[in-house]
C-alpha positions as CSV (number, residue, x, y, z in Angstrom):
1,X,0.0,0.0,0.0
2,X,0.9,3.4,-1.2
3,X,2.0,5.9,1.5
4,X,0.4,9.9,1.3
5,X,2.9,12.1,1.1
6,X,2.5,14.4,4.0
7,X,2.4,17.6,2.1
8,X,-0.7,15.9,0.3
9,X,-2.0,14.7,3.3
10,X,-2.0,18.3,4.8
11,X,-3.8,19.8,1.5
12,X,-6.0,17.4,1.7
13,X,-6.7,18.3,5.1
14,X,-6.9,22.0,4.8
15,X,-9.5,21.4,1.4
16,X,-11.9,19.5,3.8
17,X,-11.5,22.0,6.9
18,X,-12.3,24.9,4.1
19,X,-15.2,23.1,3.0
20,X,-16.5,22.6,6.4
21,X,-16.0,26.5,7.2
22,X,-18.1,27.0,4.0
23,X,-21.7,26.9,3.1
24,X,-23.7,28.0,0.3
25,X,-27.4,28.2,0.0
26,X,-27.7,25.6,-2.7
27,X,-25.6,23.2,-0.3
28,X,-27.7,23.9,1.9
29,X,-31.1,23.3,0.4
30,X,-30.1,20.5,-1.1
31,X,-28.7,19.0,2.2
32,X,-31.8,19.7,4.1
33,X,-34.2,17.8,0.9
34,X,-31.7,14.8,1.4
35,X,-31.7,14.7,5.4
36,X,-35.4,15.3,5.6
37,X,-36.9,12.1,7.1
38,X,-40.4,12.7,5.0
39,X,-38.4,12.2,1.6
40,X,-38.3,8.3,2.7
41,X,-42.2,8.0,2.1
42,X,-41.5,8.6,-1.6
43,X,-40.0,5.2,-2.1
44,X,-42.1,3.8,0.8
45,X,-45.4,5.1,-1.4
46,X,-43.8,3.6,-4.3
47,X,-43.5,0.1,-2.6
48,X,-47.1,0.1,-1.4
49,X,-48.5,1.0,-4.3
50,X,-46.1,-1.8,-6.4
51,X,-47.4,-5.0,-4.2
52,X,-51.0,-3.4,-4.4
53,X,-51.1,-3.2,-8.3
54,X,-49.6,-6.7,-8.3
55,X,-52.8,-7.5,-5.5
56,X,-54.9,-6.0,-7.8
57,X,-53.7,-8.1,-10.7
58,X,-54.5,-11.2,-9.3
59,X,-58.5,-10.7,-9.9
60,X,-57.4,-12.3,-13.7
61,X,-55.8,-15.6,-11.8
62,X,-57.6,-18.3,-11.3
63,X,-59.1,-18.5,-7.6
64,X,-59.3,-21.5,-6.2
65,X,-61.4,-22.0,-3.0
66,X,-61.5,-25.4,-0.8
67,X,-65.1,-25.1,1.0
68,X,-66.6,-27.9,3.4
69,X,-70.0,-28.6,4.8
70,X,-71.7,-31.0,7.2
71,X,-75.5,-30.5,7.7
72,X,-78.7,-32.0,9.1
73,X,-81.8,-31.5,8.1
74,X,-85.9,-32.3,9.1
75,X,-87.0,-33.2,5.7
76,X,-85.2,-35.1,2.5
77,X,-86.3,-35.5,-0.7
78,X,-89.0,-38.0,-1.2
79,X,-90.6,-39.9,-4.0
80,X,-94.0,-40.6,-2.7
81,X,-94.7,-43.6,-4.8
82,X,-94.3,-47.3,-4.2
83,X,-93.5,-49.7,-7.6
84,X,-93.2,-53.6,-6.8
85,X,-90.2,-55.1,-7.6
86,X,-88.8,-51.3,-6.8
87,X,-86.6,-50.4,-3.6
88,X,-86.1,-46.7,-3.7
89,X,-83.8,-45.9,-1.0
90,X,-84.1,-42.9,1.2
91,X,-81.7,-40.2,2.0
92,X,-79.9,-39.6,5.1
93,X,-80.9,-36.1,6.2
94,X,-77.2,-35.8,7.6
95,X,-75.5,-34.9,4.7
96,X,-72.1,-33.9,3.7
97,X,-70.3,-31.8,1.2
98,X,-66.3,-31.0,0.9
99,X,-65.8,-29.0,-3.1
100,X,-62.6,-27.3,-4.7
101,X,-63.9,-24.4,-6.6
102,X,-62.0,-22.7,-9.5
103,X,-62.9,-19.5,-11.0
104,X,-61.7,-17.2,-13.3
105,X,-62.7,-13.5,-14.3
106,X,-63.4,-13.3,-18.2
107,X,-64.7,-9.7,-17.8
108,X,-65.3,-7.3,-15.4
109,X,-66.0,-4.0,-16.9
110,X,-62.4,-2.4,-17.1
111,X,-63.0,-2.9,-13.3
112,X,-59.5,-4.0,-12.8
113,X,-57.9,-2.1,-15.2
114,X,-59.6,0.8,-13.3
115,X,-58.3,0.0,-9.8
116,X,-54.8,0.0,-11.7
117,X,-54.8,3.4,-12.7
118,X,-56.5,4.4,-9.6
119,X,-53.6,2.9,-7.5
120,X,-50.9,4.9,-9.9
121,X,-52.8,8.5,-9.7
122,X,-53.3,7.7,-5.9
123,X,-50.0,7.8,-5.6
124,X,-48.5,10.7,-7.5
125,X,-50.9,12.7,-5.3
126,X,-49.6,11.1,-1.9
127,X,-45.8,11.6,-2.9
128,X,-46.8,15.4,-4.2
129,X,-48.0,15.8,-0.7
130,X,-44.4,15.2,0.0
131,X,-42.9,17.4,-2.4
132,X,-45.3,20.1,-0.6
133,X,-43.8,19.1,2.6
134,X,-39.9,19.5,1.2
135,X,-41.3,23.1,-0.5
136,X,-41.9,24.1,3.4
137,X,-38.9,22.7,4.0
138,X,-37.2,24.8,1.3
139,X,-38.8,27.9,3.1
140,X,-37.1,27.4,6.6
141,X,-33.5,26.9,5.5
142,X,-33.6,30.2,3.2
143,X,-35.5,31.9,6.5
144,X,-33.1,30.9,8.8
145,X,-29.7,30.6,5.9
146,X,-30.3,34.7,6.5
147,X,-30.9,34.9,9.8
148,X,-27.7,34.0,9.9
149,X,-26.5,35.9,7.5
150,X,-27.7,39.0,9.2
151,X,-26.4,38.0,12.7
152,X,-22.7,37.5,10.8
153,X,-23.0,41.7,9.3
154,X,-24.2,42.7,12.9
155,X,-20.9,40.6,14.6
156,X,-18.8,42.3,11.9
157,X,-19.7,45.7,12.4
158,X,-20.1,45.3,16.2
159,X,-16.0,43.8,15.9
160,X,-15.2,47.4,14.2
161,X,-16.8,49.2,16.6
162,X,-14.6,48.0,19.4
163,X,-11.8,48.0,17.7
164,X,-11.9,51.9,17.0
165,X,-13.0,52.3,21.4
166,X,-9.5,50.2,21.8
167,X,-7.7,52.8,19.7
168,X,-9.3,55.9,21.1
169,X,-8.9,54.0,24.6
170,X,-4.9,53.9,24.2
171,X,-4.5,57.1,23.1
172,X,-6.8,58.7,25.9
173,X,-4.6,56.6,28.3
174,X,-1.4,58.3,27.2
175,X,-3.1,61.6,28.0
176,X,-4.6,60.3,31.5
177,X,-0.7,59.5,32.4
178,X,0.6,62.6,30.9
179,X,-2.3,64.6,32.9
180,X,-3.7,66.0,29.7
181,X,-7.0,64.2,29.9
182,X,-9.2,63.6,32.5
183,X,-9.5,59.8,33.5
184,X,-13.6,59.9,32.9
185,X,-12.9,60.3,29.5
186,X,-10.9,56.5,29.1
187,X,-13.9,55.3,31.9
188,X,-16.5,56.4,29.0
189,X,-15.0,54.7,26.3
190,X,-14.8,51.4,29.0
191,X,-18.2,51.5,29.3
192,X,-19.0,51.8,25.9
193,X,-16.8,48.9,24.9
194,X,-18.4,46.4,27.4
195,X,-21.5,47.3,26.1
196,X,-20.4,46.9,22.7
197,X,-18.5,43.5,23.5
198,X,-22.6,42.8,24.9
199,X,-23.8,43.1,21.8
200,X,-21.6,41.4,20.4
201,X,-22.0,38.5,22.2
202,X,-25.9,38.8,21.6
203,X,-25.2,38.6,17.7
204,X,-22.7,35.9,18.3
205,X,-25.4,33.7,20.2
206,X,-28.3,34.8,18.0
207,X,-25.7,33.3,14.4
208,X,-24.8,30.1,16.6
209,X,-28.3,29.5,17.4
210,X,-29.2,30.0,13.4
211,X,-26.3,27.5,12.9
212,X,-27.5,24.9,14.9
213,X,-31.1,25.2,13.4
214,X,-29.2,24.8,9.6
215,X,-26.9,21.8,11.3
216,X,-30.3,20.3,12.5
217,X,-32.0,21.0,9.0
218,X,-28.9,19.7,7.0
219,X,-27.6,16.8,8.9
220,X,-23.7,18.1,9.1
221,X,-21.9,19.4,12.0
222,X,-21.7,22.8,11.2
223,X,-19.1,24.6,13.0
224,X,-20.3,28.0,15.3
225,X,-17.1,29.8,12.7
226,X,-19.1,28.7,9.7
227,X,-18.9,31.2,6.8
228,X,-22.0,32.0,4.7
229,X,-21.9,33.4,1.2
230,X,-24.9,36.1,0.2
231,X,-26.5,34.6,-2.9
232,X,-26.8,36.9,-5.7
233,X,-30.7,38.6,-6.2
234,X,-32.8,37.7,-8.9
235,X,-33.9,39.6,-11.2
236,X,-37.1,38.1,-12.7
237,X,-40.6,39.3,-11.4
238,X,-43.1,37.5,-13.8
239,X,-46.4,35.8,-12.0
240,X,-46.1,32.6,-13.4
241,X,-46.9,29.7,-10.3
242,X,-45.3,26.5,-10.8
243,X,-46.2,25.6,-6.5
244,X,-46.2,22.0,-5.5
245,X,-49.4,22.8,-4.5
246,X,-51.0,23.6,-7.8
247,X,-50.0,20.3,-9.2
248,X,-51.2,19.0,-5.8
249,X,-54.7,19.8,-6.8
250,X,-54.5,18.5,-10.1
251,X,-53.2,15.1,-8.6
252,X,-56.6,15.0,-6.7
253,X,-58.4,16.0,-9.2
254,X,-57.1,13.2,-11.7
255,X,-58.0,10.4,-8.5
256,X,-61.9,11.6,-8.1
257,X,-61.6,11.2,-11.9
258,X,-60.3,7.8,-11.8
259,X,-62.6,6.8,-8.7
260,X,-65.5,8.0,-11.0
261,X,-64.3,5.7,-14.0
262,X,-64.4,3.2,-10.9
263,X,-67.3,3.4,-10.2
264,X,-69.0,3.4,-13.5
265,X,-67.5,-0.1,-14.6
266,X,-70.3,-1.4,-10.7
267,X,-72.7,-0.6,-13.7
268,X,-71.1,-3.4,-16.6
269,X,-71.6,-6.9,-16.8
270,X,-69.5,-9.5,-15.2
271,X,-68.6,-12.9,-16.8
272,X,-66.2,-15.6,-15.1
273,X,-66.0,-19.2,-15.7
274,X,-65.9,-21.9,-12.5
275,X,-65.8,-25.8,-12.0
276,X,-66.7,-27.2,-9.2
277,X,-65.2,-30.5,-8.2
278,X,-66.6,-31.8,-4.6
279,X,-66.9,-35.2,-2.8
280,X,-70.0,-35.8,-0.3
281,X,-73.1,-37.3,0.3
282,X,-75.1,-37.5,-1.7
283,X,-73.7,-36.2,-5.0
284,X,-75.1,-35.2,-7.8
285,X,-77.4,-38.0,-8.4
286,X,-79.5,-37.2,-5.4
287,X,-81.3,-40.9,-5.5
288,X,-78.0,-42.7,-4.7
289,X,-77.6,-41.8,-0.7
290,X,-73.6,-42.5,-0.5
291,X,-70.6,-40.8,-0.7
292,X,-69.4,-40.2,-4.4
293,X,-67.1,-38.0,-6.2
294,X,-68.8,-35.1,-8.9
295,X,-67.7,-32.2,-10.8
296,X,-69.9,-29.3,-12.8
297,X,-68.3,-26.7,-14.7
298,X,-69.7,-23.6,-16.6
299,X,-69.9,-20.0,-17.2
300,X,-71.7,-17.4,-14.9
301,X,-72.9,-14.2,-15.8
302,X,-73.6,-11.2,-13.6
303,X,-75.3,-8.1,-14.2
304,X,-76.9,-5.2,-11.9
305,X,-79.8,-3.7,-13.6
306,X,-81.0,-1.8,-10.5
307,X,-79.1,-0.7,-7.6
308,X,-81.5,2.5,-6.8
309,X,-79.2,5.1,-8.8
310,X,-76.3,4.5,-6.3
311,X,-74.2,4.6,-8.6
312,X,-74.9,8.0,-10.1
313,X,-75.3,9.6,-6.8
314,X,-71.8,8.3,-6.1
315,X,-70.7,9.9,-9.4
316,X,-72.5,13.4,-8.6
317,X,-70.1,12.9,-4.7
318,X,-67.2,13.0,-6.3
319,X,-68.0,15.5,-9.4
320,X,-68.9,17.8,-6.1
321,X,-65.6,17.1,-4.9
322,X,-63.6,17.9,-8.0
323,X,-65.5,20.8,-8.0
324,X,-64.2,21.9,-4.2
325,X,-60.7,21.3,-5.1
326,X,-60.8,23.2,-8.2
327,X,-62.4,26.2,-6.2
328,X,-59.6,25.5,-3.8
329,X,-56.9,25.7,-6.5
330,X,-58.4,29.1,-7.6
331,X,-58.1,30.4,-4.3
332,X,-54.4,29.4,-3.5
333,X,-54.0,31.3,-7.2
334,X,-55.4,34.1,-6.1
335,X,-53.8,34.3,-2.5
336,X,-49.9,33.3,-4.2
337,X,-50.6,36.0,-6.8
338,X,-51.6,38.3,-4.2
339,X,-48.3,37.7,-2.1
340,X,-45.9,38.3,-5.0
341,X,-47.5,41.7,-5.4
342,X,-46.6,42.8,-2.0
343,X,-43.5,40.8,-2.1
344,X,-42.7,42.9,-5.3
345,X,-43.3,45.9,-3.8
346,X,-41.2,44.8,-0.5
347,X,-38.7,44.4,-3.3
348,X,-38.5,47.9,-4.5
349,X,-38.7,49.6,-1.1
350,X,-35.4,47.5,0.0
351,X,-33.9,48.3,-3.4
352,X,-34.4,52.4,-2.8
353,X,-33.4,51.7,1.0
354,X,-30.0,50.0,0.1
355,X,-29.4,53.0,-2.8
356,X,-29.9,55.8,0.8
357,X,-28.0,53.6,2.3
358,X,-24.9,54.1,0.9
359,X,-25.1,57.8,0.9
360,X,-25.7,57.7,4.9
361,X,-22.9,55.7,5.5
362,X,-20.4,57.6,3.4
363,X,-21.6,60.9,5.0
364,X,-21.7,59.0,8.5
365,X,-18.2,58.1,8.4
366,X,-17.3,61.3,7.1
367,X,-18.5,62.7,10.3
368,X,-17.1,60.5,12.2
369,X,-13.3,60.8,11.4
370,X,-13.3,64.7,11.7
371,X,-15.0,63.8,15.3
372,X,-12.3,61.2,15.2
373,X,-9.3,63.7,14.5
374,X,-10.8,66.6,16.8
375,X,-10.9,64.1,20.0
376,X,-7.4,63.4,19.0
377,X,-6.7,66.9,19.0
378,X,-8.9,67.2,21.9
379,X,-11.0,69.6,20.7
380,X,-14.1,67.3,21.1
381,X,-15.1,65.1,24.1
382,X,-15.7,61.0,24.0
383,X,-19.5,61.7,24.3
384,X,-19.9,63.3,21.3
385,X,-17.3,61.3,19.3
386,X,-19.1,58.2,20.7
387,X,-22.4,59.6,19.2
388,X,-21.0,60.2,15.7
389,X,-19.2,56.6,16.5
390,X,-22.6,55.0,16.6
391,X,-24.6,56.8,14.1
392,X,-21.9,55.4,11.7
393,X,-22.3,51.8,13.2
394,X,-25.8,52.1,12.9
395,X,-25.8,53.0,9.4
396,X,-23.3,50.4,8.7
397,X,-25.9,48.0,10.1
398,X,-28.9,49.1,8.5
399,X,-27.2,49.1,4.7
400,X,-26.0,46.1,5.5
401,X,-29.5,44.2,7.0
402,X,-31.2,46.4,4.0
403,X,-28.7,44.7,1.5
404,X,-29.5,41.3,2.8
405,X,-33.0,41.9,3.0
406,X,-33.2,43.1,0.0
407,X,-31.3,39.7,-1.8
408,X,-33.4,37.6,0.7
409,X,-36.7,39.3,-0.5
410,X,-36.0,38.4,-4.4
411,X,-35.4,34.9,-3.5
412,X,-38.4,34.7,-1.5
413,X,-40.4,35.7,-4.5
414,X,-39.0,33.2,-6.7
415,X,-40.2,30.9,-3.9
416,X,-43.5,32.2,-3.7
417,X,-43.7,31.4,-7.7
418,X,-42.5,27.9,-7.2
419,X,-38.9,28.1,-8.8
């Protein structure tokens, strides 16, 4: 066996480590779709529906039935005539019957053919139930993928923040020890760096806690250090649906058609062929009162003319129920079409916000290096360099969650269309 060179070994190493520090939103989702448990039922569905169809297929077998009987009755068959020279025996009334009955279907109507196809639309409808759950599914990792993502901007401009309080900390130290500044001025910027390193440790907690949802949703341990990429926006804005949902409905709708085929082959003929073979006593010859050995085949023939209309009134059931689930399609049309309106409009409002944005943070930190240079000059105290500090921070923050927002909101409505 081959011996890795080390340096390979350590490249090797450092590729998986990076990939483990890494993870993009299509990772992700596709992660999630593969760790979900529900995606199992889709084989699971596939398996029932298999050994059913083969069930189903057996109605063109032969069935073969072993029946047995034992009985005892008042009265026997009699012939109440006497002819000399005649004995005509009599029959027990304990009499006894043990057949093996064959039978096989000729035609049923499309009957079977019908449960067939029923079985197969059944389940595309169950399994698009499941592709309905996964779309939900798809939902909560982009929700919470940003959550993150917004929690990682707030750490980053919060770790800014205290590094600029360290620097003005020193150099107002050097002053307290030359006597050129009072010492309230260092305690200031003390207490605004603990509160700083608070919030920092908020926005730390609140991107761990978003990690372990995505480690949860994914199936990977995800490191607390993991690095998320912002995915780029999307541009297109056209109403077209493609939802799970909407093929969900017609799913149904193709079953309640197929139950209503069903149902119309109760109304066709039936025609099967049997033979009987059967020991007992007496047999067939019902004069000879002993055991014997018989047989009868044939052909049978069965045909409803009148079952009260039950039939059609099961028929006008599930018409009425295609009817609900179309009404309930239109709705969900209406409703998702409705969403991507406001979601549109969400759209352009974080667009104009992110376009502001960058004008208040250029004019922010503008201010807040001449408050920087006049505190270094001390011609300006800590409280008011503080206060331009923040407003910069702030601003930072809010382009930043605006940004993200904004990206976040032209993936949603791509979700809301189905894509």
């Amino acid at each position: 066996m081959k011996l890795i060179p080390p340096l390979l070994l350590l490249l090797l190493s450092l590729q998986v480590s990076a990939q483990e520090q890494f993870l993009s939103l299509d990772s992700a989702q596709q992660s999630a779709r593969r760790n979900y448990p529900l995606l199992k039922q889709k084989q699971v569905l596939d398996n029932m529906t298999r050994l059913q169809v083969q069930n189903i297929k057996t109605n063109y077998l032969p069935q073969v039935e072993l029946n047995g009987q034992a009985t005892y009755q008042s009265e026997v068959t009699q012939i109440p005539i006497k002819l000399p020279g005649m004995n005509i025996p009599e029959l027990s009334k304990d009499q006894y019957k043990a057949t093996i009955d064959v039978k096989q279907l000729l035609y049923d109507g499309g009957a079977t053919a019908s449960q067939r196809e029923l079985q197969e639309v059944t389940k595309l409808a169950e399994q698009q139930k499941v592709e309905v759950e996964l779309y939900k599914l798809r939902q909560q990792v982009l929700q919470t993928y940003f959550n993150a993502l917004l929690w990682e901007e707030n750490i980053a401009a919060r770790e800014k923040m205290m590094e600029e309080v360290k620097q003005k900390m020193e150099r107002q130290q050097a002053g307290v020890d030359n006597g050129t500044i009072l010492a309230s001025q260092v305690d200031i910027l003390k207490a605004e760096l603990l509160r700083t390193e608070q919030q920092l440790f908020e926005a730390q907690t609140g991107k761990r806690a978003a990690i372990q949802v995505l480690s949860l949703l994914t199936g990977k341990e995800l490191p607390a250090s993991l690095q998320l990429q912002l995915p780029l926006s999307v541009a297109n804005q056209t109403e077209e649906l493609q939802r799970p949902e909407l093929q969900l409905y017609k799913y149904q709708t193709n079953v309640l058609q197929q139950q209503s085929k069903l149902t119309g082959t109760k109304a066709l003929p039936k025609v099967s062929a049997f033979a009987q073979g059967g020991y007992g006593r007496p047999g067939l010859n019902m004069l000879e009162n002993k055991f014997d050995f018989y047989y009868m085949t044939g052909i049978r023939f069965n045909w409803t003319l009148w079952n009260w209309r039950y039939n059609r009134t099961e028929r006008a059931v599930l018409q009425q129920q295609e009817q609900s689930i179309q009404a309930q399609s239109e709705a969900f049309t209406l409703n998702t079409k409705m969403q991507l309106v406001q979601q549109s409009s969400e759209i352009t409002n974080l667009q104009q916000a992110v376009e502001k944005d960058k004008e208040i943070v250029q004019l922010r930190t503008k201010v807040k290096e001449v408050s920087a240079a006049q505190l270094d000059n001390g011609v300006l105290t800590v409280h008011d360099y503080l206060t331009d500090l923040h407003a910069e921070t702030q601003a930072v923050i809010a382009h930043k969650t605006h940004e993200i927002q904004w990206v976040y909101a032209t993936l949603y409505y791509q979700v809301i269309k189905g894509y």
